[in-house]
C-alpha positions as CSV (number, residue, x, y, z in Angstrom):
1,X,114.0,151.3,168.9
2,X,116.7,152.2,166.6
3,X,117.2,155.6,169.0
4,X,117.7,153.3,172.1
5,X,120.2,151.8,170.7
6,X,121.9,154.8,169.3
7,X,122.1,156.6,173.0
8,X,122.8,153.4,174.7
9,X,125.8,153.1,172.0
10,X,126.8,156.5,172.3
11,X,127.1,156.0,176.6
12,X,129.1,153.2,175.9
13,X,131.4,154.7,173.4
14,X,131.9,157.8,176.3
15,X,132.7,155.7,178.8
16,X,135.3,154.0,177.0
17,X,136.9,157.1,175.3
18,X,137.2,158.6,179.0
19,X,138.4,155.5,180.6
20,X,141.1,155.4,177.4
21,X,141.8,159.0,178.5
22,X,142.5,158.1,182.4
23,X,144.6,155.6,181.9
24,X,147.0,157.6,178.9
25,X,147.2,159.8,181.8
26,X,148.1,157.4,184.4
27,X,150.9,156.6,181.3
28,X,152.3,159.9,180.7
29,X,152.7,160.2,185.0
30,X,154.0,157.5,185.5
31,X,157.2,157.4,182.7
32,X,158.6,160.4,184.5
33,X,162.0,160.0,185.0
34,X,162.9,161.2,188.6
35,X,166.0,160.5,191.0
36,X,164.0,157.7,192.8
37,X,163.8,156.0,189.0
38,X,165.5,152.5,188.7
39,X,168.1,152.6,186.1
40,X,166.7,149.5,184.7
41,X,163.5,150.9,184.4
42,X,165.1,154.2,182.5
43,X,166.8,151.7,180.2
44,X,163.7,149.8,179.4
45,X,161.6,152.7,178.7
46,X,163.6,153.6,176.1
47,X,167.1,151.9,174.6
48,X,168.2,155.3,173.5
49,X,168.6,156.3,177.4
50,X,171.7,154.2,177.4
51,X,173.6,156.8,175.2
52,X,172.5,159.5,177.5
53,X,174.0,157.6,180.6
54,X,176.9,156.6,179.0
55,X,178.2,159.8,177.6
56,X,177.9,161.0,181.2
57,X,179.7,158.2,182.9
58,X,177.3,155.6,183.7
59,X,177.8,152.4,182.2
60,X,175.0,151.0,183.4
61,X,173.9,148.7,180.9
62,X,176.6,146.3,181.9
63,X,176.0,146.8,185.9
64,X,174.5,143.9,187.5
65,X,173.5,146.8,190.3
66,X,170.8,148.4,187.2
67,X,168.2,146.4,188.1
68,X,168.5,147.8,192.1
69,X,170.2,151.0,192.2
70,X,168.6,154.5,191.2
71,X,169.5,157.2,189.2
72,X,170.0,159.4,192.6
73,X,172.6,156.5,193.7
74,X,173.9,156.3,190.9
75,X,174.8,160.1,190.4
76,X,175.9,160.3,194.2
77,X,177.9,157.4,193.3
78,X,179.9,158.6,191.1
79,X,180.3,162.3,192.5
80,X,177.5,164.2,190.0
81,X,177.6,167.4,190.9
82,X,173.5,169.1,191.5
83,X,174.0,170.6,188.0
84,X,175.1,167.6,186.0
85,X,172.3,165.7,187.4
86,X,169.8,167.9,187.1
87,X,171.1,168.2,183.0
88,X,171.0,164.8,182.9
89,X,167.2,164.4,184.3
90,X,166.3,167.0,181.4
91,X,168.0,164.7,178.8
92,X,166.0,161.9,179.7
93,X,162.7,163.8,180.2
94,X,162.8,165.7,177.0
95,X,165.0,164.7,174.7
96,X,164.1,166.7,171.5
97,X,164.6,169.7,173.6
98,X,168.2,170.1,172.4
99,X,167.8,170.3,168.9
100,X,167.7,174.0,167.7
101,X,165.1,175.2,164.6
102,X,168.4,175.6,162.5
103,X,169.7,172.4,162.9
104,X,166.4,170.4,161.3
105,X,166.2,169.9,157.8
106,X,164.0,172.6,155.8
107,X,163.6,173.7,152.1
108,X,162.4,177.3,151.2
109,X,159.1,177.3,149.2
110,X,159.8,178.5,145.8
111,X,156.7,180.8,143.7
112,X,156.9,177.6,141.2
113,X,156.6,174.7,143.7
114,X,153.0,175.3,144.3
115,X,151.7,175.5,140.8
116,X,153.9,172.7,139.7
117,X,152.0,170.4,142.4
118,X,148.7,171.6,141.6
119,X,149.1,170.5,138.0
């Protein structure tokens, strides 16, 4: 009996994990920021988007017309050129990509570091 109930558990637990696995997926799609994006939406995703959009020009936060316009009106709008908006898609998609290997904070490992932590 106990084995029953061990498999039965185990189906259970698989079906779960790979449900929990669809819908990160389903996550990760759908907080793609794209031209067609509502500039509400971008804000709410993530607060930090606002500095992104400001620095650019698009004061949005204040804009009663966030909460209908896109980020494609919004750069057509205000005259982006192809370029700038296709920057500014990057920044909001990937926005650790910026930051170079030299800029984040490191400490060479010394000979005596390891034996003093091993002590």
């Amino acid at each position: 009996m106990i084995n029953t109930n061990n498999k039965l558990l185990l189906i259970i637990m698989t079906d779960k994990i790979s449900h929990t696995k669809k819908s990160a997926s389903k996550i990760t799609q759908q907080t793609k920021i794209t031209l067609q994006t509502v500039i509400a939406k971008i804000i709410a995703q993530n607060p930090k988007n606002i500095d992104v959009l400001e620095k650019t020009g698009l004061h949005c936060l204040h804009c009663p017309w966030s909460t209908l316009e896109t980020l494609g009106q919004g750069a057509k709008a205000h005259k982006w050129s192809k370029g700038k908006t296709k920057d500014i898609l990057n920044r909001l998609n990937n926005p650790f990509d910026k930051i170079s290997k030299s800029k984040l904070p490191h400490r060479q490992c010394r000979k005596g570091d390891l034996k003093s932590q091993t002590n």
